[in-house]
N, C-alpha and C positions, 0 to 999 in steps of 0.2 A: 390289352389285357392278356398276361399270360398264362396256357392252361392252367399250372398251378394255382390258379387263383379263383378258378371256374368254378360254377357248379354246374353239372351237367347232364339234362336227361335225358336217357336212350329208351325210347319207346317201341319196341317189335314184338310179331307174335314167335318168331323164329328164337328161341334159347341161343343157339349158337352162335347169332350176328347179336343178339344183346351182350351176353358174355365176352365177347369178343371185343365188339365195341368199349366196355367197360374196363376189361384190362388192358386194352392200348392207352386209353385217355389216362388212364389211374398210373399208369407208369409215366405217364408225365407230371403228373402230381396233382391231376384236376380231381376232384370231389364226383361222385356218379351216381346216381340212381337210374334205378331201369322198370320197365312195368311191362305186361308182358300186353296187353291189347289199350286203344284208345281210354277206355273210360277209366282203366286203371291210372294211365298217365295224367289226364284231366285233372282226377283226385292230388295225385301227388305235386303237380302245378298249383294246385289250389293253397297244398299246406307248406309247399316252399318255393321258394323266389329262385329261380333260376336265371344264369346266363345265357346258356342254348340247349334248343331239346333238338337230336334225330328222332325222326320221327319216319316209320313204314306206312308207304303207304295202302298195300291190301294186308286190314287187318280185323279181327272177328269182333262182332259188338259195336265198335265206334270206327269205321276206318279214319284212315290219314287226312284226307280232305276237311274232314268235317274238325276231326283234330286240331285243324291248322287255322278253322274260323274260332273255335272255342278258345283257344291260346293266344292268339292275335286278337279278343275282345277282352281276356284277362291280363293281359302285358305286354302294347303293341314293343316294346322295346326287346322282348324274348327275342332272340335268331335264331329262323327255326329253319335244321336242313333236310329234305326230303332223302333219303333211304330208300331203292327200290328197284329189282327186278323186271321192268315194265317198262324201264324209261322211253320213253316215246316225246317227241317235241311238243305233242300236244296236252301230256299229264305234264310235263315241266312248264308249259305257261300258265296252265289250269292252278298249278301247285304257288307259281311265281304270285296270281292273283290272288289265290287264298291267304297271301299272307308268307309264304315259303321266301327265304333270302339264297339257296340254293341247294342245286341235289348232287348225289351222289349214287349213279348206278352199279346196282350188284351186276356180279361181284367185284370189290375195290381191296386196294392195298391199305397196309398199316397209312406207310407213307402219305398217299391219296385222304386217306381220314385225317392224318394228320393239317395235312394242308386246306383242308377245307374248315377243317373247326376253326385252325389257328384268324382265318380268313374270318371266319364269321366272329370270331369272339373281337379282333382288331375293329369291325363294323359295330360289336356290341358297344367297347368303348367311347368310340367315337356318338355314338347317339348320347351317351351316359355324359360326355362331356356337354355336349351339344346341349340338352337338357339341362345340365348343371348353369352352362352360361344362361341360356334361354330365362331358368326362373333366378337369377341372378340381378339380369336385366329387370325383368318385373318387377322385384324387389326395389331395386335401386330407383324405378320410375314411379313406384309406390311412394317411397320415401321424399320422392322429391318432389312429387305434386303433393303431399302433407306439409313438407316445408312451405312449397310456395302458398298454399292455402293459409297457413299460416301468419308468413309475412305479410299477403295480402291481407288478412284482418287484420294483424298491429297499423300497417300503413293506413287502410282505411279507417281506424277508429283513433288515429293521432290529433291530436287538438292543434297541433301547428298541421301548418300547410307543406305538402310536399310536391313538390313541380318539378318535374324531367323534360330536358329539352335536347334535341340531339344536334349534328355539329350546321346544320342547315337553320339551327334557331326555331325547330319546330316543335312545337308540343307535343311529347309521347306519351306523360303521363301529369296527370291531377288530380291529388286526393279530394272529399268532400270537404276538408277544412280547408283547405289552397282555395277553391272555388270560394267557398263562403268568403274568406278575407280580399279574394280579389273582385269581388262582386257580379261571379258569374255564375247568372241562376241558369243555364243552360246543360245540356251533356255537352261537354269536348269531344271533338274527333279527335284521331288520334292524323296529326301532321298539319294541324291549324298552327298560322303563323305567332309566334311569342307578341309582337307587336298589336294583335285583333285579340287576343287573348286577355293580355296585361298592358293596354295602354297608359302606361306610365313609364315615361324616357329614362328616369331615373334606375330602373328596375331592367330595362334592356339593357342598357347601359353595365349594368353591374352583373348580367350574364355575359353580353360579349367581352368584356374586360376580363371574367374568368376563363373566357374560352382561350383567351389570349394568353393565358399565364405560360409561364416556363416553368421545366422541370426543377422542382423547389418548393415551389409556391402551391400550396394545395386548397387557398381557401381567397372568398374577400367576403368585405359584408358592410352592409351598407342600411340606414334606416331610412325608411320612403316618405317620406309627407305625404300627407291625406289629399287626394285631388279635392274635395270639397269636403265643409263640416262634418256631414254625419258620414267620412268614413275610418275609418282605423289608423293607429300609426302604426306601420309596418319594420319589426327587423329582419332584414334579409342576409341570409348566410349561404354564400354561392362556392361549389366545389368541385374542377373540373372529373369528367368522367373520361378513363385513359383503358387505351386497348393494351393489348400485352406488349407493344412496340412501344409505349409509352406517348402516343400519338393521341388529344382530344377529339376526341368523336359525340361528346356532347356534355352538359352538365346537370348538376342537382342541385336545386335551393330551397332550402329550410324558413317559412314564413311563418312568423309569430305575432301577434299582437300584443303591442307594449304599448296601448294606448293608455290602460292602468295606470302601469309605472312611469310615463310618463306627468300624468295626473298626480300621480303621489310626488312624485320630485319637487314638480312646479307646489305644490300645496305646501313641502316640506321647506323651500327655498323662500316663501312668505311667513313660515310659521317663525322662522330662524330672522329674517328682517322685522317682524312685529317685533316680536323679542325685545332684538338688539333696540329699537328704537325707543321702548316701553323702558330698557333700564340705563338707558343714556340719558332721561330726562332727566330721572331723580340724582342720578352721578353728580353732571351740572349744579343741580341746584345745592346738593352736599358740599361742593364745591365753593361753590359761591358764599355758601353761609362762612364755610371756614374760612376764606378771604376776608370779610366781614369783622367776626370775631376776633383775628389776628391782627386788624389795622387798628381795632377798636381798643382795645388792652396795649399798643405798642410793644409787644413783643417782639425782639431785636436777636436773642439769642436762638443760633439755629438750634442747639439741643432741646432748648423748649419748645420752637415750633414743631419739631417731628413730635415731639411728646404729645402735642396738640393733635 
């Protein structure tokens, strides 16, 4: 951050180091206000946002110290640098823990002031970015745990089955309708073998076969026969799952029950054979009559027989 772009406030009880302070910074083009003791400056902290306040620290009414807890509870991101006649190692750590990012002992040069705001305001930014990324992140980890929450309730309330298995052929995931079609009233762990899971060879079979695919091939799918009557007929749609190398690391199959449509087919493939056999009788018999008819009359001429 550079001055020009500051705001900046110089809090002392001394006129001539606030004055002072203010027309060096100001001839760099930072913005300044000045207050002449602590409470004054508090105030003026309270009604604007600053970048860095100097701040003295013997000052009448509110000294520096306490300044420095009031400021650091209203803006810890303020950088606030100690100003002061007194410097001693032990007000500089006292100052360091209240909150102070660094001092400056009277009396100091343009120069010297310069280099220490510049220093503090470069600190100021760096938090301002830091912060920036910080609630960034948040944001983005907000967002993303509402997607997942999300995806998770559509996958869960899917009426087909959905089953992940990773490249060891182990269960990682199973919606409640996968379960229900595959007939497992249990919870799944998560790394239970595909084989104890879905005992049906057909169905392993048509995962490892997808895990086998080559690049091209993105899908297979296969319809399961019922291991006995009262279960479903299954179609399964198996799709390898690829890292960014393009390497299978495990897959995803989509399980439906077409035990319905399978019913209506067979229903529709008997309705279509009655039919046909219901209007093949009477065909025949029209048939026949006209055979009849035509020998009976001796009708010899084929124009007359189509006329017939």
């Amino acid at each position: 951050m550079h001055p020009y772009t500051a705001k900046i406030l110089i809090v002392d009880d001394e006129q001539p180091i606030r004055m002072a302070c203010a027309k060096i910074l100001a001839e760099e083009g930072a913005y300044t206000a000045v207050a002449e003791n602590g409470v004054a400056g508090l105030e003026k902290a309270k009604g604007e946002k600053f970048d860095l306040a100097l701040i003295d620290l013997k000052m009448p009414q509110m000294d520096g110290m306490e300044l420095l807890e009031n400021l650091n509870e209203l803006d810890p991101d303020l950088i606030k640098i100690v100003i002061t006649g007194y410097a001693t190692l032990e007000t500089a750590i006292q100052a360091v823990q209240k909150g102070a990012y660094d001092y400056i002992p009277k009396p100091f040069t343009p120069g010297e002031l310069r280099t220490r705001v510049n220093r503090g305001l470069e600190k100021r930014s760096l938090l301002q970015e830091a912060r920036r990324l910080r609630e960034e992140r948040e944001k983005n980890l907000l967002e993303l745990a509402n997607e997942k929450s999300r995806t998770q309730t559509i996958v869960q309330c899917m009426g087909d089955g959905l089953l992940v298995t990773n490249r060891d052929r182990q269960v990682v995931f199973c919606n409640p309708a996968g379960r229900r079609l595959l007939k497992v009233k249990r919870p799944l762990q998560v790394g239970e073998p595909l084989g104890q899971v879905a005992p049906c060879p057909d169905f392993v079979d048509l995962v490892e076969g997808t895990m086998d695919l080559q690049a091209g091939r993105e899908m297979t799918s296969r319809e399961l026969a019922p291991r006995s009557p009262s279960d479903p007929i299954l179609s399964a749609n198996c799709a390898p799952i690829r890292d960014e190398k393009g390497q299978v690391i495990g897959a995803v199959t989509v399980l439906r029950d077409i035990t319905e449509l399978k019913e209506l087919d067979k229903a529709k493939s008997t309705f279509v054979s009655m039919v046909a056999h219901e209007l093949r009788a009477p065909l025949a018999a029209i048939e026949g009559y006209l055979d009849v008819i035509l020998d009976g009359v001796g009708v010899q001429d084929p124009q007359k027989i189509q006329k017939i």
